[in-house]
C-alpha positions in Angstrom: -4.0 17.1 -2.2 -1.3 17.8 -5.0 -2.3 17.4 -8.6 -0.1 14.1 -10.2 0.2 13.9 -13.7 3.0 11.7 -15.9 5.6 9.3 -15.1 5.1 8.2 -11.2 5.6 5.3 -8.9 3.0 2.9 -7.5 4.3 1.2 -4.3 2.2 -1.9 -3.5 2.4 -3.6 -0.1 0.7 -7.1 0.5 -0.3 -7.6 4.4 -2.7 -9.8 5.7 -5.7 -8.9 6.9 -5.0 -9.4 10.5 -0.8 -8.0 11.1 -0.6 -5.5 13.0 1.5 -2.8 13.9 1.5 -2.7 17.8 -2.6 -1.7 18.5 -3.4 -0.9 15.2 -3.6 -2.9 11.6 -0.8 -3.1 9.6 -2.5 -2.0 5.9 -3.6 1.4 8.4 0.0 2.2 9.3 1.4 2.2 6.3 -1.5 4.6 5.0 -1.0 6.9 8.2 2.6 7.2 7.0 2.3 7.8 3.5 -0.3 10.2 4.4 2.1 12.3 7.4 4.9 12.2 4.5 2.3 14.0 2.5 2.4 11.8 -0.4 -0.1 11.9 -3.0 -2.8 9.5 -2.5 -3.3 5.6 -0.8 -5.8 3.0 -1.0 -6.3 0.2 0.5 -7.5 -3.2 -1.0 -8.9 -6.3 0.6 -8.3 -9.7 -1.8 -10.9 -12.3 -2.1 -8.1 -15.3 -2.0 -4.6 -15.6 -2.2 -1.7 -17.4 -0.6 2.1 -15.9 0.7 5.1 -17.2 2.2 3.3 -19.9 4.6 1.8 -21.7 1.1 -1.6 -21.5 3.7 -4.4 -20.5 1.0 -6.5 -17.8 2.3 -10.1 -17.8 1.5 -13.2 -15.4 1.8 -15.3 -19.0 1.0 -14.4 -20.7 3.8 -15.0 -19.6 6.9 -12.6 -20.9 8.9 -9.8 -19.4 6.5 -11.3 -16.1 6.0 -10.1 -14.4 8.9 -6.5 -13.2 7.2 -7.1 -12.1 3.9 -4.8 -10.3 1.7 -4.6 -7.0 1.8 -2.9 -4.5 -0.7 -1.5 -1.1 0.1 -0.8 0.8 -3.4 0.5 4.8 -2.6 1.1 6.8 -5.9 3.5 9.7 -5.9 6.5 10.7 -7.9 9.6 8.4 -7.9 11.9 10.1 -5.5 9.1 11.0 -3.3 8.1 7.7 -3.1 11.8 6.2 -2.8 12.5 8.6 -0.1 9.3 7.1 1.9 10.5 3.5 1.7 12.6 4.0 4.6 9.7 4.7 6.8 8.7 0.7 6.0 11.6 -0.8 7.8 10.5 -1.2 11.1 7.2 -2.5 10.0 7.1 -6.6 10.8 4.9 -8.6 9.0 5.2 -6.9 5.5 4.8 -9.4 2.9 6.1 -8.3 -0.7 6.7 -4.3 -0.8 6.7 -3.8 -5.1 7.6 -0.8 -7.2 6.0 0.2 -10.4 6.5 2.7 -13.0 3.3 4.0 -14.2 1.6 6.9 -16.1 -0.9 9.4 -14.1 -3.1 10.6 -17.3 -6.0 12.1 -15.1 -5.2 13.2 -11.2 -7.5 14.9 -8.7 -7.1 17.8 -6.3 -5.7 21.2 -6.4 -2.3 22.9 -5.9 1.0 22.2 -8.0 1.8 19.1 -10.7 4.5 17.0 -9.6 6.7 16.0 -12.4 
């Protein structure tokens, strides 16, 4: 892993729990890519309760809801490495919002070169 420090990007992609990318789930394709462009670091995030596009609230306290959840992809790198990977999101269907953030790295992990 390459050592991030200072100004970056943090792309955030809202899925539901349950979209998927031909056999796989969606949230894992997009963190296979990020990882095969070699970008920095992903995590993935599973929400509690939210709603999108279809106004349908989503809710782990109710069973019969809880099976779609949201689901947040956030992938830090620098900004043109991270601009140059948005491409790779096109083909992806059931992408709810895809956001772009400015933000400060003030403590990374890992070895190897910063990238400023």
């Amino acid at each position: 892993m390459t050592r991030l420090r200072g100004t970056a990007l943090r792309l955030t992609v809202l899925v539901g729990e349950n979209h998927r990318h031909r056999s796989r789930p969606l949230y894992t394709e997009v963190v296979h890519r990020a990882h095969a462009a070699g970008l920095a670091g992903a995590s993935v995030f599973r929400g509690i309760e939210g709603f999108g596009a279809s106004s349908m609230i989503h809710t782990a306290r109710l069973l019969s809801l809880g099976e779609d959840l949201p689901v947040a992809v956030v992938v830090v790198d620098a900004a043109e490495r991270i601009r140059a990977f948005l491409p790779q999101l096109e083909d992806l269907s059931g992408l709810g919002l895809v956001l772009l953030d400015e933000c400060e790295v003030v403590r990374g992990s890992g070895g190897g070169e910063d990238r400023r």
